[in-house]
Every structure is written in C-alpha cells, then in structure tokens.
Legacy VTK file of the C-alpha trace (Angstrom):
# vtk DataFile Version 3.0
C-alpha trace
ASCII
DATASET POLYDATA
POINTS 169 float
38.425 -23.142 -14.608
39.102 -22.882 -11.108
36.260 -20.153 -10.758
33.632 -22.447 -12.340
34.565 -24.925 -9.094
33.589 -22.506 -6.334
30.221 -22.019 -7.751
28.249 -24.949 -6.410
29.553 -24.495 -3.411
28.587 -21.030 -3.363
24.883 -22.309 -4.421
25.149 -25.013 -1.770
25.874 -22.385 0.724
23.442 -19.999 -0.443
20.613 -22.452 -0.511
21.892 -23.518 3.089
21.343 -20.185 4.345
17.946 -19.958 2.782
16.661 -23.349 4.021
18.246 -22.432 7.001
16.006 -19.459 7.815
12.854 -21.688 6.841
10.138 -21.343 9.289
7.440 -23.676 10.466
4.520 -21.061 11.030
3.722 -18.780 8.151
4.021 -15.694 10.141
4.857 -12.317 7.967
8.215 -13.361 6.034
8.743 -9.465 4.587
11.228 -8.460 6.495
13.262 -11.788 5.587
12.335 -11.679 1.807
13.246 -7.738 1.404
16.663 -8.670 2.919
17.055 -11.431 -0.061
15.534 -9.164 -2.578
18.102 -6.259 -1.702
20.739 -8.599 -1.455
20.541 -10.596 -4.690
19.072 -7.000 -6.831
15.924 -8.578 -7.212
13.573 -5.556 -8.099
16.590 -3.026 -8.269
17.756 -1.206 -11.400
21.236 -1.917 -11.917
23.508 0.818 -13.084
26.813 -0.422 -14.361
29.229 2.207 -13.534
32.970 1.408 -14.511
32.325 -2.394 -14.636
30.768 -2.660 -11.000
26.610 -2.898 -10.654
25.103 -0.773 -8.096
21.726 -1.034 -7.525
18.777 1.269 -6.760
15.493 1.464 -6.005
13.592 1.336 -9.478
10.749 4.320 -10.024
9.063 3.786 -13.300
6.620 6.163 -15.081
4.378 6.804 -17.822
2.243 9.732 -19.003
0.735 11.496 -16.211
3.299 10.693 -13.437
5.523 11.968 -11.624
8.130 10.585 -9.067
11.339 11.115 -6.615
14.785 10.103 -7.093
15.973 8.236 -5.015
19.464 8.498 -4.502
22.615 6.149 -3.215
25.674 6.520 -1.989
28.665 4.968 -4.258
31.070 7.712 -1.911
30.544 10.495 0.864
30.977 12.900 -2.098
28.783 10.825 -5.401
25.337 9.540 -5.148
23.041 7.942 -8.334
19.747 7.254 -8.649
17.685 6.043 -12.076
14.560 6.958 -13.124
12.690 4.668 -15.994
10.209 6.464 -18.350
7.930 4.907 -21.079
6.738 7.742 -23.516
5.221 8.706 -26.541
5.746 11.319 -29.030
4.627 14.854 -27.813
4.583 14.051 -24.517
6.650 16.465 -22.123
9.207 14.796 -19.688
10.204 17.443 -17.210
13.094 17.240 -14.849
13.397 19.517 -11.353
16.650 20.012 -10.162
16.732 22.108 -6.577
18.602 25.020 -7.799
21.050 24.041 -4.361
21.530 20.373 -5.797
24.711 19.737 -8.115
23.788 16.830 -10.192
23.669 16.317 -14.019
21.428 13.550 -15.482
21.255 11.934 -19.120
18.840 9.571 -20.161
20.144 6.277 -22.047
18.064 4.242 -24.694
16.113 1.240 -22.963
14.971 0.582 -19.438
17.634 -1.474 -16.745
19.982 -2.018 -16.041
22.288 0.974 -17.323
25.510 0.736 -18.413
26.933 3.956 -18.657
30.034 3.251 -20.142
28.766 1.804 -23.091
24.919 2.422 -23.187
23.615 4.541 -25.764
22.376 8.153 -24.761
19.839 10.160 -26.438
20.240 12.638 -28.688
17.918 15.371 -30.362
16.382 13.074 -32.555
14.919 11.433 -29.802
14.019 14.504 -27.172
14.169 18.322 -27.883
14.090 21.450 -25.372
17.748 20.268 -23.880
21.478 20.580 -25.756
21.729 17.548 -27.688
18.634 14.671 -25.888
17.222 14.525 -22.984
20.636 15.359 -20.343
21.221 18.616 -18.501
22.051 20.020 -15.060
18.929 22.149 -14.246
15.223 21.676 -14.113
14.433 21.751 -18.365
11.568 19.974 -19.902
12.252 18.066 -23.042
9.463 17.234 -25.871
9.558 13.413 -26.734
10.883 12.874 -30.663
10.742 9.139 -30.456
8.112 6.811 -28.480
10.097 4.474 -26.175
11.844 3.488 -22.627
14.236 5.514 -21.478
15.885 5.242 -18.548
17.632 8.609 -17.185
20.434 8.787 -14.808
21.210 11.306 -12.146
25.038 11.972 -10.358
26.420 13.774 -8.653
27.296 15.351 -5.490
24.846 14.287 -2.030
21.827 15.888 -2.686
20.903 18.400 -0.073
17.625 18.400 -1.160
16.366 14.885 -2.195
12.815 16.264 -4.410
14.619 15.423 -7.389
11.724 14.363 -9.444
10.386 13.754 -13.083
7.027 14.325 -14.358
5.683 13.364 -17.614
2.746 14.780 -19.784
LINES 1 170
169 0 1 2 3 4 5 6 7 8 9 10 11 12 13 14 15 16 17 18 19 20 21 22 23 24 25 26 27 28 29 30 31 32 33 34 35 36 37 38 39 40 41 42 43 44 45 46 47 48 49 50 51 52 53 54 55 56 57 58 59 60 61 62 63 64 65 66 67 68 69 70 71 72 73 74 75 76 77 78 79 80 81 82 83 84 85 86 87 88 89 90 91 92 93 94 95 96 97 98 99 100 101 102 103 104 105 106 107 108 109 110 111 112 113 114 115 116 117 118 119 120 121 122 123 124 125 126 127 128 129 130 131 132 133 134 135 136 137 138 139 140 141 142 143 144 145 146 147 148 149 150 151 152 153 154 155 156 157 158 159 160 161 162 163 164 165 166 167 168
C-alpha cells in the first residue's frame, strides 16, 4: 500500500519537471521532446527480458522492405534489437546475418512489446525454410505459412558489423 503513496508524488514531480522546462517562444522543442520520448519508451519497442523492459528503436516492415537492426547494449558482451514484420502468405522474409556476427534471432507471435520469457514463438506452421519457424543463426529466408505480425528478436554478442537487416517479398 505504501507503493501506491509514492505515486502522486512521483506524477507531481514529473509534471514539475515538465512544466518546468516550458518555454515562452515556440522555438524547435525536438531535442527536449526526444529526451521525454526516450525516457518514458514512447515510440520504443519494449522487449521484456527476465522481467526488466529494455527498449529499442522500433523498425517496422511490410512487403517490399527492407531495414537495419538496430542494436543495444543490455552488457559489454549482449546486445538486442527487434524487428516488427506484417506479412502475408507466400511472401519471403529473409534475414542477413554477417557471417563475422554471432547472434541468433526468433520471431514471436504479435508486434511489441516482446516478452521473451513467455511470448509465443513461431513454429513451422507459421514460416518454413528454417528448423522449426522463423529463428536461426545465419542469413536463411523463410516462406510465410500464416498472414500476421511478427515481431523477431536478435541477441547476442556486439555486433561487429551492424547491417543486420530483414527484407521481405
């Protein structure tokens, strides 16, 4: 009960802060309003990994895309980065791996946030061309069983090269 106490005052300090900052020109607030974004995970995709949300920049595709990881840091040794993808059946998802990188990816059901303890993964009812879904280690490209959002999920060590990218067609 004591936890629900200490949450107006964290608004009220919050909101102090924010009214704070307030200007009376309305020169170019971007800098200011990416700081709040990134701070409060507006925009991110949030990856729940073992009960603490990280968030990344979100990258979102459909059918004749492609885009870039981008990675973060959760340790000097283990980055993440998501990748959301919105596909129909047939179409072919292709992931590229640099053969120097050591990541793995898998894709979970649904777009973010992730939670990859207990989000479901697909399987090869849903994507064919890898093991058992749409997962893997190396560049593969997977044929699209089941129209949907997926959302795949890369780890691993730092990349040392960061064109880690997924193209869909």
């Amino acid at each position: 009960m004591k936890q629900w106490k200490t949450v107006p005052v964290l608004l009220f300090l919050l909101s102090g802060v924010l009214l704070g900052s307030c200007k009376k020109s309305s020169s170019d607030d971007t800098a200011q309003n990416l700081t709040l974004y990134q701070l409060l995970g507006i925009g991110q995709c949030g990856l729940v990994i073992s009960g603490v949300t990280k968030f990344v920049p979100p990258v979102a595709l459909t059918k004749g895309q492609s885009g870039t990881a981008t990675f973060i840091a959760l340790n000097s040794s283990w980055y993440v980065s998501a990748i959301t993808i919105t596909v129909s059946v047939s179409d072919q998802v292709t992931v590229t791996i640099p053969a120097a990188d050591n990541l793995s990816y898998s894709a979970y059901v649904g777009g973010c946030p992730v939670n990859t303890n207990s989000g479901t993964t697909t399987s090869s009812t849903q994507f064919t061309g890898g093991v058992s879904g749409l997962n893997g280690t190396a560049t593969t490209t997977f044929t699209t069983q089941v129209a949907g959002k997926y959302t795949i999920y890369f780890t691993g060590n730092p990349p040392t090269n960061p064109a880690v990218t997924v193209s869909i067609q």
